[in-house]
N, C-alpha and C positions, 0 to 999 in steps of 0.2 A: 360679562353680561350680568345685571344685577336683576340675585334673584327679585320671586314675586311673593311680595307676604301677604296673606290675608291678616286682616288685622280683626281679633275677637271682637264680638260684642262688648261694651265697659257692663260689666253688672249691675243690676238695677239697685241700689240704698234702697230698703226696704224697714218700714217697723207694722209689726201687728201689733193688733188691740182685740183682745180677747174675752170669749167665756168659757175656757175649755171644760166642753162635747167633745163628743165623737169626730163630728166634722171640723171643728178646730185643729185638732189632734190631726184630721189628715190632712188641713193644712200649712200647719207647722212644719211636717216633717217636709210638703212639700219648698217650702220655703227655707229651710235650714239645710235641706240638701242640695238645689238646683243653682247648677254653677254659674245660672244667669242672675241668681240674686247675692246683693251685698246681704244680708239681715243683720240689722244694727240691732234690734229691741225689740222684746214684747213687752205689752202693757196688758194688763187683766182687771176684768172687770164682773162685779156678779151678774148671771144671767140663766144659763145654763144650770150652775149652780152654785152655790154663794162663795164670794171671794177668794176665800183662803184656799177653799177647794181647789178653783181656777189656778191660783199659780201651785199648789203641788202640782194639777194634773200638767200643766203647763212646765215646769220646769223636768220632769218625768219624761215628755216627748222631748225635748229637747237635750237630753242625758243620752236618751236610747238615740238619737241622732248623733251624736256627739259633738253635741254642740256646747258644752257648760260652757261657753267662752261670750254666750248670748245672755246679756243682762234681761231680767225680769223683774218688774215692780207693781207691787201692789195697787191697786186705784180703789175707784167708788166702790164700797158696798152695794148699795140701794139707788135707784133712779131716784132722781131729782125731785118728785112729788109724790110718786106712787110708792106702796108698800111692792117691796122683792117677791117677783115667783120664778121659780124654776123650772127646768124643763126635764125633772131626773124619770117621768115616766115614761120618756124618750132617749134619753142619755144615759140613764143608769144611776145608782144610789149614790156612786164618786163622780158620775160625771161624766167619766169615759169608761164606759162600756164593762164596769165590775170585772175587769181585766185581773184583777190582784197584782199588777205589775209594780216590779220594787219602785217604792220614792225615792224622791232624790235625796242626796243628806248635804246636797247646799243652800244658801240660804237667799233670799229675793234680794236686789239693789236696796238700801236703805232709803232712798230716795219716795216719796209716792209718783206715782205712775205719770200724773200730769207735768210733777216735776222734771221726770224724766223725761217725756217728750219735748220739754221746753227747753232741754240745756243741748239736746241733740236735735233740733229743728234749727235752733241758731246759731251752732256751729255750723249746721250746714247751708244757713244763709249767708255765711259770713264766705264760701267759698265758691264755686263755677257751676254753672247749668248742671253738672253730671255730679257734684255733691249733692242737691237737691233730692229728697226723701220723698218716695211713695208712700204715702200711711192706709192701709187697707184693715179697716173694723170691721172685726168679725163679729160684735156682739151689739149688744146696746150702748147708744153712743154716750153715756153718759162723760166717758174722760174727755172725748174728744171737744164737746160742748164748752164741761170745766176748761180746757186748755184755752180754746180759743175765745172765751170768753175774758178769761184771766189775764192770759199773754198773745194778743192776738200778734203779737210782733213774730210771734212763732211761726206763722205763714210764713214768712218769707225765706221757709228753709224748704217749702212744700212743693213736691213737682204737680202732685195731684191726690186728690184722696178717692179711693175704691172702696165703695163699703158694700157688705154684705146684708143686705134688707130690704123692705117694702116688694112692693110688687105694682105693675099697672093692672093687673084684671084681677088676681086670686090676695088671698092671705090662710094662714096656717091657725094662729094663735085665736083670730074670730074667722068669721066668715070675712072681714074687710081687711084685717091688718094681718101684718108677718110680723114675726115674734120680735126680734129684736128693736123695731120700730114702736111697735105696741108695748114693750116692756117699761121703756123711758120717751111715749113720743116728746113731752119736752123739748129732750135733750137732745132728738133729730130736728125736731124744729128752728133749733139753736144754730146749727152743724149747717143748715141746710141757710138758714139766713144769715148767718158769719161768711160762709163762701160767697155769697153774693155781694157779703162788704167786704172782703177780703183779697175778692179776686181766684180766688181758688176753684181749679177745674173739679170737677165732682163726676164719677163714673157709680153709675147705680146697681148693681148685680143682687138681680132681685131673684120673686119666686116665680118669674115670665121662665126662665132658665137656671134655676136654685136644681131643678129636679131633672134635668139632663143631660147630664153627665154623671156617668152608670158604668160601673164595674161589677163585673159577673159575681157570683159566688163561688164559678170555678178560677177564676184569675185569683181572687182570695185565697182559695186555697192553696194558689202553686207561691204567692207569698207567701203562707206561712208555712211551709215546708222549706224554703231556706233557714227557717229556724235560728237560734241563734240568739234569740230576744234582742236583734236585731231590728231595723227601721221596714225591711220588710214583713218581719213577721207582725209585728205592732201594727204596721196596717193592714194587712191579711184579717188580722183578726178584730177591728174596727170596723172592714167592711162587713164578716163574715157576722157580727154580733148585730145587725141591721137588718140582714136578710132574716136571720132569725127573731127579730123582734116585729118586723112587719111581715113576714110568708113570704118575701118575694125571692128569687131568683139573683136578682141583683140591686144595687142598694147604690143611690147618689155618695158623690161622694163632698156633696157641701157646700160648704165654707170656702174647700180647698179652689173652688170654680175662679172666686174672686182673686187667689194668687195666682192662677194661669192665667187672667188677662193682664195682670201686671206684667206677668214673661210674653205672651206671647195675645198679641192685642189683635189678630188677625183672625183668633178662632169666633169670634164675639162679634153679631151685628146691632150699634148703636143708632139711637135716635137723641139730638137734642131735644130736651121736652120740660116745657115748665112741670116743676113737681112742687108742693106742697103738703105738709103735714096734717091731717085733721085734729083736732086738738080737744071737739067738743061734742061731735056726735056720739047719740045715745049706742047706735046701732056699730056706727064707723070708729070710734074715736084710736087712732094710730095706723090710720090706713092711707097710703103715701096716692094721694089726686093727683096722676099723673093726666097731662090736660094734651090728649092727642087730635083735637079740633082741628081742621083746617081753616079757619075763618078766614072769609075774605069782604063779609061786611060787618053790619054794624056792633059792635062790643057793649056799649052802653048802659042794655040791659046785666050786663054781667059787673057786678062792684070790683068782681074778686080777679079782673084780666086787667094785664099779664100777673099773673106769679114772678115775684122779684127773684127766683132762682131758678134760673135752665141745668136740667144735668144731662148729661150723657147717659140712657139707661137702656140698657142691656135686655134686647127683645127676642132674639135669638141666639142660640152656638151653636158650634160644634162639638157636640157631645162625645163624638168618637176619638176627636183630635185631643181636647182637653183629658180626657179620662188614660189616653195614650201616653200624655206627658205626665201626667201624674203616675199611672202605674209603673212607667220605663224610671223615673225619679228615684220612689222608693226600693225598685228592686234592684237598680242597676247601683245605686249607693250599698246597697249590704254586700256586693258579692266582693 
């Protein structure tokens, strides 16, 4: 009788694109340790807090993971038009959470960052549907812009890009825009109308669902009591420096939301929806027009329909499901 295999999952190719925060950081480790993802590469970019920062904090989480086997390269400084601001009265004076946690003492790919994603996009165009690379930006999309502006041939190594930004109702940064979007809108602008010439699916993980997905501050705790300055503790204590920096109880955990819809695309409920970038408003300007109309007459009076790019954006989760994969990740990797 021949046995019965279940045959795994293939692991998802994955590369971030970064401003390591807080919420970077506890997306890293989730993606550097979850046995559904390949991670090929991070790329870093200033946003959070300026560059250099980004890849120590960056190569740091990915040490305490143990992962030094993951290339990391420097990118853009500065958004495309605007002067750099950061987010350290959020994130902390390093960026991630004044942790004092050791750096690393290896050194970033020599490569810049866009270059990186160019030589790794088209090798993996060059190979089957399941080479094909998830790219999920966690920061402002400035590399991503440069890349596909530069070598847009890189597409054809892309299964879909997942980015971490805008919002349909709220924003953080103003009253209209979410930060990463508002830091370089540009450079979303770019990202967002390259995929529509490109061909590239686009999933939006915005701030509809940025903020729930929620770990206790007592789950925090029992991470970092595995100790160890291990992958558990490091995020124990990422969560735990959140809750103490806002009063609450428990504290999102980010970033990290947009690498659980990469694994696991079931927790997340999508709508196709034309989006565009505001580019020029006094009030608005970086705030992603997500266009939920149902029209069924006349457009005319509108210049500005359809918007040349439909995304997939992320209107609801499950907060309990996601936060479950995330925390089961980090602790069940340290023991």
């Amino acid at each position: 009788m021949t046995p019965f295999h279940v045959q795994k999952p293939v692991p998802v190719p994955l590369i971030l694109d970064v401003d390591t925060g807080v919420d970077d950081a506890c997306a890293l480790l989730l993606a550097a340790l979850h046995p559904q993802v390949d991670l090929r590469a991070v790329t870093c970019v200033g946003g959070n807090t300026n560059v250099d920062q980004v890849v120590r904090n960056t190569m740091t989480v990915l040490d305490v993971a143990g992962r030094a086997d993951v290339p990391v390269a420097r990118g853009a400084a500065r958004p495309l038009l605007e002067p750099s601001s950061d987010a350290r009265h959020v994130h902390g004076d390093d960026g991630m959470a004044d942790l004092g946690w050791p750096s690393s003492d290896r050194h970033p790919d020599g490569r810049h960052a866009v270059e990186l994603l160019r030589d790794l996009l088209c090798a993996a165009a060059e190979g089957g549907p399941d080479d094909r690379i998830t790219l999920v930006p966690l920061a402002p999309l400035t590399n991503i812009a440069l890349l596909l502006r530069t070598y847009p041939e890189a597409a054809a190594g892309l299964r879909e890009i997942v980015f971490m930004g805008g919002a349909a109702h709220i924003g953080n940064a103003t009253a209209s825009a979410e930060f990463n979007v508002w830091h370089d809108p540009e450079a979303a602008a770019i990202v967002l109308e390259s995929a529509a010439e490109l061909d590239i699916p686009v999933v939006m993980y915005g701030l509809d669902v940025f903020y729930d997905v929620r770990v206790s501050r007592r789950g925090a705790k029992k991470l970092i009591a595995v100790g160890g300055r291990g992958p558990a503790e490091l995020a124990g204590r990422l969560i735990d420096f959140q809750c103490s920096r806002f009063g609450q109880p428990d504290a999102t955990i980010g970033d990290a939301g947009a690498v659980c819809v990469a694994i696991d695309r079931a927790g997340v409920t999508t709508s196709i929806l034309p989006v565009r970038v505001e580019l020029a408003g006094i009030y608005s300007r970086g705030r992603t027009v997500v266009d939920r109309r149902a029209w069924s007459g006349d457009l005319s009076h509108d210049a500005f329909v359809p918007a040349p790019t439909t995304v997939r954006v992320a209107l609801s989760v499950d907060g309990e499901r996601y936060a479950d994969l995330w925390w089961r990740t980090v602790n069940v990797a340290s023991r």
